[in-house]
PDB file as gemmi writes it, atoms N, CA and C in Angstrom:
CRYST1    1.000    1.000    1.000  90.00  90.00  90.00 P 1                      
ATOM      1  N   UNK A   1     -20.974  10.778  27.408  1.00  0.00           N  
ATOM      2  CA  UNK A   1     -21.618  11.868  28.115  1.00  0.00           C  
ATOM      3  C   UNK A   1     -22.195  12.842  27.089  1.00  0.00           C  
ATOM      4  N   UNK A   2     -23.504  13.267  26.909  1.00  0.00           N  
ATOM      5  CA  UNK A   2     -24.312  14.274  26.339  1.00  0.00           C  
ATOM      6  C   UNK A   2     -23.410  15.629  26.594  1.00  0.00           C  
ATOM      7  N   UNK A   3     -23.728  15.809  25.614  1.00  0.00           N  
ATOM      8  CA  UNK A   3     -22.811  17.780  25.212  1.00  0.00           C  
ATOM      9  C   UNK A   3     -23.668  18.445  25.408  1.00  0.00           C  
ATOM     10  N   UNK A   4     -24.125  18.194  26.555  1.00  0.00           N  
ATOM     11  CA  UNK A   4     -25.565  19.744  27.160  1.00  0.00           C  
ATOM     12  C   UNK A   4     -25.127  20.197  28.464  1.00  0.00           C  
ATOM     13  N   UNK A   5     -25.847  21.171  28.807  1.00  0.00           N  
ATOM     14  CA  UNK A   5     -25.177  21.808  30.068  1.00  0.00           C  
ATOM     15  C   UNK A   5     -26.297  21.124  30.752  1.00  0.00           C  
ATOM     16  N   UNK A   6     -26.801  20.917  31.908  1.00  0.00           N  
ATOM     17  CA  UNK A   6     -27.986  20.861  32.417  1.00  0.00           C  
ATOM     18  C   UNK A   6     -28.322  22.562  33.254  1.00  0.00           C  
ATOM     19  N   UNK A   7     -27.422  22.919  33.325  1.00  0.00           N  
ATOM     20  CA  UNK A   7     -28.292  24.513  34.242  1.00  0.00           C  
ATOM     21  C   UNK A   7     -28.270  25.437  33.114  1.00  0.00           C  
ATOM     22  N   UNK A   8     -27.662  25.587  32.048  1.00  0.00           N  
ATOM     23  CA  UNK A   8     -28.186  26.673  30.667  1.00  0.00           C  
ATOM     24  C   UNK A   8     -28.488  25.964  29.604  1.00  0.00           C  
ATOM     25  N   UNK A   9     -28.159  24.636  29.307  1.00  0.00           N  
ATOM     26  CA  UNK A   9     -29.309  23.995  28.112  1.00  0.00           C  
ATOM     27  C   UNK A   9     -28.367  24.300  26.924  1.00  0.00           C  
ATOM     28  N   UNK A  10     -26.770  25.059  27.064  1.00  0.00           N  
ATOM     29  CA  UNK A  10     -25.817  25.487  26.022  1.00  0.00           C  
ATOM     30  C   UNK A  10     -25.704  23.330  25.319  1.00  0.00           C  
ATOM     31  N   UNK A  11     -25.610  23.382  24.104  1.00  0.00           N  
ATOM     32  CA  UNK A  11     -25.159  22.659  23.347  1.00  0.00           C  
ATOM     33  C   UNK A  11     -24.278  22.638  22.363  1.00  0.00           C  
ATOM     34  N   UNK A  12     -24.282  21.621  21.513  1.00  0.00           N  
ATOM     35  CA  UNK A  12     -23.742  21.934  20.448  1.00  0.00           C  
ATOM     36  C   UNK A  12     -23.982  22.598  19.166  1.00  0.00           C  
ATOM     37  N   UNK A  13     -22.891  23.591  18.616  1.00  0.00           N  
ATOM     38  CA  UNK A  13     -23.538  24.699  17.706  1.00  0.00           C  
ATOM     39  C   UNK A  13     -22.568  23.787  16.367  1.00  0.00           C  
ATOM     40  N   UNK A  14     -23.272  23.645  15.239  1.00  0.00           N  
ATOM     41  CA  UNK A  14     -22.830  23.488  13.579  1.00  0.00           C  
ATOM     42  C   UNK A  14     -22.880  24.723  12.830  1.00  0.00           C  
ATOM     43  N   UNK A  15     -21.851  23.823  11.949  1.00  0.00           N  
ATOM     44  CA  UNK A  15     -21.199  25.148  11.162  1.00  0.00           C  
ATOM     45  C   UNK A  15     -20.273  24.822  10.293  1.00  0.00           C  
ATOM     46  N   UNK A  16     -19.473  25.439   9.491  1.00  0.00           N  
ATOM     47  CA  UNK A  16     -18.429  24.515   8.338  1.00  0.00           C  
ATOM     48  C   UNK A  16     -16.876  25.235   8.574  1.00  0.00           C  
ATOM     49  N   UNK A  17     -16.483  23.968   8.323  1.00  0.00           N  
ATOM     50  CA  UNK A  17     -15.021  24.401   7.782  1.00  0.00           C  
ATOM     51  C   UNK A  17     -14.988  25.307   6.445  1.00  0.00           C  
ATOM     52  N   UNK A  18     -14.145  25.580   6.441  1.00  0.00           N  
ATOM     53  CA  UNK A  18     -13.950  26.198   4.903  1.00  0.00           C  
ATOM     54  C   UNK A  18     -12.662  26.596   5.166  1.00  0.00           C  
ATOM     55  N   UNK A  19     -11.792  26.160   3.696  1.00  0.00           N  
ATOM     56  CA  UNK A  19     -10.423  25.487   3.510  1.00  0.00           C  
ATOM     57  C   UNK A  19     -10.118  27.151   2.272  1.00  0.00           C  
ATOM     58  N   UNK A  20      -9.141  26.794   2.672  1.00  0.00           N  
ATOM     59  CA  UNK A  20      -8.267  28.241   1.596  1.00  0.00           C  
ATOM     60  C   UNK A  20      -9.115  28.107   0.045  1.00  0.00           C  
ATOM     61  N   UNK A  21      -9.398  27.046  -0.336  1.00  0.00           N  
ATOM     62  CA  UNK A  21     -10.042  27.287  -1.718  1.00  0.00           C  
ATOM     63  C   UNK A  21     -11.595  26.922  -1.481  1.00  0.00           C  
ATOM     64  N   UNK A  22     -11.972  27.440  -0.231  1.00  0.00           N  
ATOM     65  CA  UNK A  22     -13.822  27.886  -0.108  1.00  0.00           C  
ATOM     66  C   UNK A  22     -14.161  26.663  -0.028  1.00  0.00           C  
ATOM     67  N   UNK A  23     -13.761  25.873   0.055  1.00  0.00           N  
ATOM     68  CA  UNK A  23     -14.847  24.910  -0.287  1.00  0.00           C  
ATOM     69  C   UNK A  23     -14.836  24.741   1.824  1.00  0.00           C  
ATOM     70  N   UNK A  24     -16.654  23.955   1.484  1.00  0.00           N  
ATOM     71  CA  UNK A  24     -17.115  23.618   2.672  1.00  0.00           C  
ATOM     72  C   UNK A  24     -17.592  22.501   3.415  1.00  0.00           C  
ATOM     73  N   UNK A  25     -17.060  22.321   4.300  1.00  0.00           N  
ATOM     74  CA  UNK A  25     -17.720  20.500   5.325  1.00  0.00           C  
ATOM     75  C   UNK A  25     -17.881  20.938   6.483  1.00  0.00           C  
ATOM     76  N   UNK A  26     -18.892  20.091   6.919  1.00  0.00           N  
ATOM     77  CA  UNK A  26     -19.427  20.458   8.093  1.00  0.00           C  
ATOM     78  C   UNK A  26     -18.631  20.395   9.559  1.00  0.00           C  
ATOM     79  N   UNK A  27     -19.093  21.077  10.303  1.00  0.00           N  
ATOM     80  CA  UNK A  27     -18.003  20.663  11.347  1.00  0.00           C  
ATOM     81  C   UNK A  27     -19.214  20.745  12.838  1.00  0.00           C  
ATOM     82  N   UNK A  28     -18.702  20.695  14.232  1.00  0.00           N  
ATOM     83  CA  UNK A  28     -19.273  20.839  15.061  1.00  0.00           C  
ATOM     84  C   UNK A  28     -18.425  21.470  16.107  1.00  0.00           C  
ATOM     85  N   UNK A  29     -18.947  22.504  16.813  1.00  0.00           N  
ATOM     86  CA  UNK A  29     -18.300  22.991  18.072  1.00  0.00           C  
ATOM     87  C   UNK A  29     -18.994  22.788  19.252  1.00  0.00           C  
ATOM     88  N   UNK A  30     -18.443  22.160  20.311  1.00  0.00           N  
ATOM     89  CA  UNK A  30     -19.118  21.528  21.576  1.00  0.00           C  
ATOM     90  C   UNK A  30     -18.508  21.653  23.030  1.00  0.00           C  
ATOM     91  N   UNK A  31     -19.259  22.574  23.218  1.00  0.00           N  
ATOM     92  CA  UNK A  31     -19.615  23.310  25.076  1.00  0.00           C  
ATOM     93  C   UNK A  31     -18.532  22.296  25.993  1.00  0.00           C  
ATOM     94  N   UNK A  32     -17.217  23.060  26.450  1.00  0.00           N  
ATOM     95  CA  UNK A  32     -17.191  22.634  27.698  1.00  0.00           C  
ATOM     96  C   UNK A  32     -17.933  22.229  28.441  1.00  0.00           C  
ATOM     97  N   UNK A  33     -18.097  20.943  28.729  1.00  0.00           N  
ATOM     98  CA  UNK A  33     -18.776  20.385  29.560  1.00  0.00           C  
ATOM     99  C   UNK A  33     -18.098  19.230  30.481  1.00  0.00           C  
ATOM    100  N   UNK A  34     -18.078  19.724  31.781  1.00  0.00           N  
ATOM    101  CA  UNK A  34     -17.798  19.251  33.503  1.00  0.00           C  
ATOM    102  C   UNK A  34     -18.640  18.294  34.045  1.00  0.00           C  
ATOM    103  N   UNK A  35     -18.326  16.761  34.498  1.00  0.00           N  
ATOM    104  CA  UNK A  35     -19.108  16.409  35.588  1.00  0.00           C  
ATOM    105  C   UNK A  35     -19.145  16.801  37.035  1.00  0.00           C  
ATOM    106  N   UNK A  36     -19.728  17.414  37.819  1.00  0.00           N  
ATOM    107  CA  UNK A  36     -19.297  17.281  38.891  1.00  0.00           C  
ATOM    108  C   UNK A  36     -20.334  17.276  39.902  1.00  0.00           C  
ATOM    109  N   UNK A  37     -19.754  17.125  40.972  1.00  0.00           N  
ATOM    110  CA  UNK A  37     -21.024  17.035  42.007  1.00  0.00           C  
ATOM    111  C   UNK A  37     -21.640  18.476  42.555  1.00  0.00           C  
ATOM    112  N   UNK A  38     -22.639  18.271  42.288  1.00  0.00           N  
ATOM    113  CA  UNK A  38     -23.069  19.926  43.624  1.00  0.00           C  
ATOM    114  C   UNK A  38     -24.154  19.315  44.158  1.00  0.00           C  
ATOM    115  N   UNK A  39     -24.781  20.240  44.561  1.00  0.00           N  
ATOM    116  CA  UNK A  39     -25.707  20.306  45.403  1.00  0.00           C  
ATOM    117  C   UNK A  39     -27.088  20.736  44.843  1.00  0.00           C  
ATOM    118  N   UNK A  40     -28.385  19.840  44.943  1.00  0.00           N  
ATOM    119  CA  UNK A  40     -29.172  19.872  44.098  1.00  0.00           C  
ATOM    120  C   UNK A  40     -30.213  19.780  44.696  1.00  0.00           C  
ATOM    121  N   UNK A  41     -31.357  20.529  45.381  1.00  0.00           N  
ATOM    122  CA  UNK A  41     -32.395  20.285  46.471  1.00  0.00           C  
ATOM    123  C   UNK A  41     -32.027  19.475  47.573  1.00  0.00           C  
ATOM    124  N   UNK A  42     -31.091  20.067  47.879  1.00  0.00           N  
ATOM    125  CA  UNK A  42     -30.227  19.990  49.499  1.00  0.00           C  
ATOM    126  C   UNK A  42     -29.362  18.625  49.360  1.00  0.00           C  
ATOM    127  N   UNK A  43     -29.274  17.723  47.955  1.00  0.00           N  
ATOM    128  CA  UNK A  43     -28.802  16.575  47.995  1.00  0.00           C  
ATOM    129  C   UNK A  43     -27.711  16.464  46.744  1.00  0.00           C  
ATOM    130  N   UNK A  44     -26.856  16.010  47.978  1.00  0.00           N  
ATOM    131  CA  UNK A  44     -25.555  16.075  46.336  1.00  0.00           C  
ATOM    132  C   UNK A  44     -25.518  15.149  45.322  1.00  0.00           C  
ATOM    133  N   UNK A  45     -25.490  15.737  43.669  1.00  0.00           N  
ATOM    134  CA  UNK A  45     -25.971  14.733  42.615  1.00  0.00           C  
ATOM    135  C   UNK A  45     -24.631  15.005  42.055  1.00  0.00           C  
ATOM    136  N   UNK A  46     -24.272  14.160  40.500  1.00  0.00           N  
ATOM    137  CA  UNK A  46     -23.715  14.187  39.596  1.00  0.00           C  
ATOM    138  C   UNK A  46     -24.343  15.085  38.606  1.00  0.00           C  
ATOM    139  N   UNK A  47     -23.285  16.271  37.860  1.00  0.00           N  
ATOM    140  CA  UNK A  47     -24.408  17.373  37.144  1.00  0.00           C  
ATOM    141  C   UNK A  47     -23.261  17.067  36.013  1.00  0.00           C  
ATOM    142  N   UNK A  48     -24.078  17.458  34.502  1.00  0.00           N  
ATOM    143  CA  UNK A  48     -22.730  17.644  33.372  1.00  0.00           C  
ATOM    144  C   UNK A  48     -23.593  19.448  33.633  1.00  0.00           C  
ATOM    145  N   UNK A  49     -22.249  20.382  33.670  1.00  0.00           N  
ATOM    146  CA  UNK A  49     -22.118  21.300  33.764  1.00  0.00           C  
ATOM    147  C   UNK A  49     -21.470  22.318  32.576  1.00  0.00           C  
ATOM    148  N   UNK A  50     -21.556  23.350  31.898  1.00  0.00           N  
ATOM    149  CA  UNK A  50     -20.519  23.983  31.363  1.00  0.00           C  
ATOM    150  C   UNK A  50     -19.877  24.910  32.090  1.00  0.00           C  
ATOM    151  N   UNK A  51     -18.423  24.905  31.481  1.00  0.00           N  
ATOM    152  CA  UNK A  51     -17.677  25.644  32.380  1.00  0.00           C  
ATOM    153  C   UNK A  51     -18.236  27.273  32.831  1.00  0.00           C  
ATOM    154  N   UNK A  52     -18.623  27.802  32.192  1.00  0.00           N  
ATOM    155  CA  UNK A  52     -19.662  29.255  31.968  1.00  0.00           C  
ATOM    156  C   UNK A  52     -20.604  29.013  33.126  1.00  0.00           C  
ATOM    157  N   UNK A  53     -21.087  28.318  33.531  1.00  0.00           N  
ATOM    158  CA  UNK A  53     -21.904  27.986  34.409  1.00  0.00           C  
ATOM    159  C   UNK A  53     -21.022  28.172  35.687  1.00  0.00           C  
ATOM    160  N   UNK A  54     -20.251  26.757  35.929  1.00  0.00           N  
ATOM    161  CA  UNK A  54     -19.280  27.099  36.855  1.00  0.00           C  
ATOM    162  C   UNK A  54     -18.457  28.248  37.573  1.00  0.00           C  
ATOM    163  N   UNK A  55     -17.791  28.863  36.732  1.00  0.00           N  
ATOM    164  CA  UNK A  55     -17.457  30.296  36.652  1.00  0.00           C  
ATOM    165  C   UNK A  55     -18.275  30.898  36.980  1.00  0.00           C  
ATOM    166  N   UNK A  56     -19.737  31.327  36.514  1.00  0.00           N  
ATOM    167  CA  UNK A  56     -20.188  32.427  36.759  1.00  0.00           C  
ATOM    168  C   UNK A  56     -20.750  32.391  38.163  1.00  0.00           C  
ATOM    169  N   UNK A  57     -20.808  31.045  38.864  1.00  0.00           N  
ATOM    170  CA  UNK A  57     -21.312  30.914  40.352  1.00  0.00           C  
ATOM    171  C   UNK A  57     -23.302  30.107  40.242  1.00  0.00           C  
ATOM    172  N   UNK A  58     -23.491  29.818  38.716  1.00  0.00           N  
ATOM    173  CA  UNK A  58     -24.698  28.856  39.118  1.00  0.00           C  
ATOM    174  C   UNK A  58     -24.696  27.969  39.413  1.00  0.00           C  
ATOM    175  N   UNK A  59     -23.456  27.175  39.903  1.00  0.00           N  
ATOM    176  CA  UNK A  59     -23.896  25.818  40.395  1.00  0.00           C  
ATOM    177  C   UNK A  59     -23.365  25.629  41.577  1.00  0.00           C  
ATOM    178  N   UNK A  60     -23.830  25.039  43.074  1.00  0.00           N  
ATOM    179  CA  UNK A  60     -23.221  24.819  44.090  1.00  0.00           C  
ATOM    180  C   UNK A  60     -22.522  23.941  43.939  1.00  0.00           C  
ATOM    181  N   UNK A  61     -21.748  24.047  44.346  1.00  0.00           N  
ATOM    182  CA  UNK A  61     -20.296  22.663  44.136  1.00  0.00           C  
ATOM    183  C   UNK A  61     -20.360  21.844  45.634  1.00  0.00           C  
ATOM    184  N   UNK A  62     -20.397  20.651  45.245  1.00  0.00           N  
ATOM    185  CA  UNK A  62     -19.852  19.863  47.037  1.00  0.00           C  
ATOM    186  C   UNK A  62     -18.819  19.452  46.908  1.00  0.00           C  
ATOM    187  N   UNK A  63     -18.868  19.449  48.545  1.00  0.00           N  
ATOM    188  CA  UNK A  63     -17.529  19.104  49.177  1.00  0.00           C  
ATOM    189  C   UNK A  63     -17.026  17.553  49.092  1.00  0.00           C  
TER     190      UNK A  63                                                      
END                                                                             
C-alpha cells in the first residue's frame, strides 16, 4: 500500500538519524495511513486515508 493520504496528499517526509557521535544515515518517517471505506460521490470506495484526515472529519466513513 502507497504511503499517501488520498484526501491531503501528506506523504513521506526524509531526514537522518544522527547517533551520539553525529554521524548521519538517512532515515524515513511515514504518515499514518488507514484503508477504509467511505463514501465517495454517493458510492462507497476503498480510500488509503491518514489518520489526521479521519479525525478531523474529512472523510465520510461507511457503514
Amino acid at each position: 500500500m502507497a504511503s499517501i493520504c488520498e484526501v491531503c496528499g501528506k506523504g513521506t517526509m526524509s531526514g537522518n538519524n544522527v547517533s551520539h557521535s553525529n554521524r548521519h544515515t538517512k532515515r524515513a518517517w511515514k504518515p499514518n495511513i488507514q484503508q477504509v471505506r467511505a463514501v465517495v460521490d454517493g458510492q462507497t470506495k476503498r480510500v488509503n486515508v491518514c489518520t489526521r484526515c479521519l479525525r478531523s472529519g474529512k472523510v465520510n466513513r461507511a457503514i
